[in-house]
Backbone bond lengths (Angstrom), bond angles and torsions (degrees), N, CA, C in turn:
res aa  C-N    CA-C-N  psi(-1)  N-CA   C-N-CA  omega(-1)  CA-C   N-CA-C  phi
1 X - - - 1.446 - - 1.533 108.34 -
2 X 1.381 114.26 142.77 1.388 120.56 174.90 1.615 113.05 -81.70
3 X 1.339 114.97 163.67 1.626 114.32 172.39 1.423 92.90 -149.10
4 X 1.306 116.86 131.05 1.121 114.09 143.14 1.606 133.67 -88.06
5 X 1.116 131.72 155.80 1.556 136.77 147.32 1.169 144.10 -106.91
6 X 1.471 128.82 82.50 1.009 168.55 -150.75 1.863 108.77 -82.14
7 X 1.600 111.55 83.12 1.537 112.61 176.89 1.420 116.24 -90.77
8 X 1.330 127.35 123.27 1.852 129.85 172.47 1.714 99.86 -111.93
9 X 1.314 82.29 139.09 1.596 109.10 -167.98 1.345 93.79 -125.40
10 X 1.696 116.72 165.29 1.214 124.35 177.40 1.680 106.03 -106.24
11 X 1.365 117.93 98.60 1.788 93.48 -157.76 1.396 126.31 -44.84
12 X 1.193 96.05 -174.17 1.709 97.56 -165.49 1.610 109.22 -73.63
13 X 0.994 103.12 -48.88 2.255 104.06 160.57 1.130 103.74 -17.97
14 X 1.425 107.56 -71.70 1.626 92.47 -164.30 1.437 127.06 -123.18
15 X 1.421 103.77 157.68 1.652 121.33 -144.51 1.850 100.14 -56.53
16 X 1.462 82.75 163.77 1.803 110.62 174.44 0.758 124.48 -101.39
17 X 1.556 147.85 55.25 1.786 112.07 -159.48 1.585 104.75 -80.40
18 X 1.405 103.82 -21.07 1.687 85.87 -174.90 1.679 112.68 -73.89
19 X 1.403 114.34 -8.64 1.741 127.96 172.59 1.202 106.95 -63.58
20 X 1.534 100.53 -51.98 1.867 96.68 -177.94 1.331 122.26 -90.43
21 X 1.314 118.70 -15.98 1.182 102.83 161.76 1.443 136.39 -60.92
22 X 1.654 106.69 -25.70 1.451 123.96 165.73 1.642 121.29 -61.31
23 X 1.478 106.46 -40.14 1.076 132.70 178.40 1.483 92.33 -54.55
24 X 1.256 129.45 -87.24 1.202 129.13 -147.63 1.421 111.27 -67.91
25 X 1.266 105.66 -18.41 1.518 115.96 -179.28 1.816 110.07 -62.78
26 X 1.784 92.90 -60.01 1.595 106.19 170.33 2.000 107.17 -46.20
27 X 1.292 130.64 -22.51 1.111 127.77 -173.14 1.248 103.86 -77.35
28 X 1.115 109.00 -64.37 1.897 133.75 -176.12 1.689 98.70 -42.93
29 X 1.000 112.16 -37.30 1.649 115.86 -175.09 1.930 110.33 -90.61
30 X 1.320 103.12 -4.05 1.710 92.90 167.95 1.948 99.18 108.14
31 X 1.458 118.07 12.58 1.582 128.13 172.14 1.341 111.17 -111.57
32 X 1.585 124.89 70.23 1.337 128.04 -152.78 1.639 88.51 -105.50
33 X 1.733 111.78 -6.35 1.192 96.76 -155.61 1.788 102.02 -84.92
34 X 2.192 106.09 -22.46 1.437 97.06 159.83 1.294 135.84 -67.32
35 X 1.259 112.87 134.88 1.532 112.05 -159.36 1.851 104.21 -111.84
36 X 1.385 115.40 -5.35 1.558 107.86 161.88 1.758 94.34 -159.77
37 X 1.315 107.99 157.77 1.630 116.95 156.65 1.653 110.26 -124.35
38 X 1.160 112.49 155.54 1.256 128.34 178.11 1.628 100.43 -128.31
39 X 1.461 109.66 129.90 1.904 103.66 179.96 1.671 96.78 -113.79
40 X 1.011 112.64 149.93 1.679 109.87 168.90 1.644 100.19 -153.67
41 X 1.430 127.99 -157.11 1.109 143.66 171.68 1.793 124.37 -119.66
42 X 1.408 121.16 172.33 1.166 123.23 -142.17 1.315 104.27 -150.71
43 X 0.888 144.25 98.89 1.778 148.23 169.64 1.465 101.69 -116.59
44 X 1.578 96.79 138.69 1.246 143.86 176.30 1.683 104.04 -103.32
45 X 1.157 130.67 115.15 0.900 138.67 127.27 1.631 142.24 -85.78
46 X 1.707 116.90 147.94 1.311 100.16 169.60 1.677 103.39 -121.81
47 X 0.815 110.71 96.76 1.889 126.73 153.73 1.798 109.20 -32.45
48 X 1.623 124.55 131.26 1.447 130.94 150.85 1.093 134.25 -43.93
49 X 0.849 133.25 111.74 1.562 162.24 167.94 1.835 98.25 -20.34
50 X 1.546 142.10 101.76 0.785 126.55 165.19 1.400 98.96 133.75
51 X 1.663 126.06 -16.65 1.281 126.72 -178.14 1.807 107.13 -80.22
52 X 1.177 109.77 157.60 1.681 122.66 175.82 1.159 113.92 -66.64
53 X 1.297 123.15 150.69 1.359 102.22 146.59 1.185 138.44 -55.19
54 X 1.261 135.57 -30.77 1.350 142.95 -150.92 2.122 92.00 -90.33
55 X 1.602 97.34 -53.60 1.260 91.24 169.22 1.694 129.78 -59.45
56 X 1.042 97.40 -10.90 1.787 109.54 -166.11 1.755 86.48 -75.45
57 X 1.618 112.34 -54.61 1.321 116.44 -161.06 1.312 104.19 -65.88
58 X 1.472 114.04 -39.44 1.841 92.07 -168.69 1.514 107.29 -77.94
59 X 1.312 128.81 -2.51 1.401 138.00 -160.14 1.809 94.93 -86.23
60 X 1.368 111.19 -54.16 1.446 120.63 -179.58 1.296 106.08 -71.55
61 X 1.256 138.50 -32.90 1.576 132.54 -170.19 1.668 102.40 -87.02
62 X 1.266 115.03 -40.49 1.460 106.74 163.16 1.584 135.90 -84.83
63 X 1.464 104.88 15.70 1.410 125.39 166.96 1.331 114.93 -99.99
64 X 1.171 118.75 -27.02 1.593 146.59 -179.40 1.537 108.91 -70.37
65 X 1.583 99.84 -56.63 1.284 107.08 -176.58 1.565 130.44 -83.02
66 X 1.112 109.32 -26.51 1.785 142.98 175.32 1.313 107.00 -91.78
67 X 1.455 144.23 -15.25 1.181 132.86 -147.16 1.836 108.27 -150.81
68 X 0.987 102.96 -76.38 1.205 117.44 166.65 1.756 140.42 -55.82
69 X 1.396 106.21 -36.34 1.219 111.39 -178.25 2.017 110.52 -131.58
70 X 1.089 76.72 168.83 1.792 85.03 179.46 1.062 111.83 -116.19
71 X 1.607 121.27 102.66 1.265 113.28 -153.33 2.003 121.27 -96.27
72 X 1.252 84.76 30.86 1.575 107.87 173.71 1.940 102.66 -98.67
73 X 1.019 122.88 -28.68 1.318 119.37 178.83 1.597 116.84 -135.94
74 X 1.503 112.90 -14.34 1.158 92.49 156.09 1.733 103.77 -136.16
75 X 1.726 86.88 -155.64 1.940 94.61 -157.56 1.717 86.84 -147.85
76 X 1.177 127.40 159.72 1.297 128.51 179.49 1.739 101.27 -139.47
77 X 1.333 100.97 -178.22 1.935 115.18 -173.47 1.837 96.09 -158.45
78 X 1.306 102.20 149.91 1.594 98.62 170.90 1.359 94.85 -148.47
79 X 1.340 103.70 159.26 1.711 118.27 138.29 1.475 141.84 -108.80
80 X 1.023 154.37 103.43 1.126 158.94 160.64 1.711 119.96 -53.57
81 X 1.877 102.01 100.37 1.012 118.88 171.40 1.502 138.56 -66.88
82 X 1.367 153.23 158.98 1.290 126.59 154.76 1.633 125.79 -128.75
């Protein structure tokens, strides 16, 4: 069976506060050496047994893009496992 992994980010344009608040938090605690965070979300999919790759990819990139993210503020990346 295939899986994809499916990462959404908030693009880089626009702001984080929940990034920096982590950020500064990780500082405050003795991690001065991270110098930004970015938080987003993470889907796992599992894809049917018998699909292509090629079909697997346009299936996840247009689930990604249509489904998952808002593509006014954010942007996503995946991998496709097998």
């Amino acid at each position: 069976m295939m899986k994809a992994h499916v990462y959404v980010t908030l693009k880089t344009s626009v702001l984080d506060p929940q990034g920096q608040t982590i950020q500064n938090a990780l500082r405050k605690i003795g991690f001065a050496e991270v110098t930004a965070v970015r938080q987003g979300k993470y889907f796992a999919l599992s894809l049917a047994e018998g699909l292509s790759a090629e079909a697997a990819r346009a299936q996840v990139e247009r689930i990604a893009r249509e489904v998952l993210t808002n593509p006014v503020i954010e942007e996503f990346t995946y991998r496709i496992e097998e």
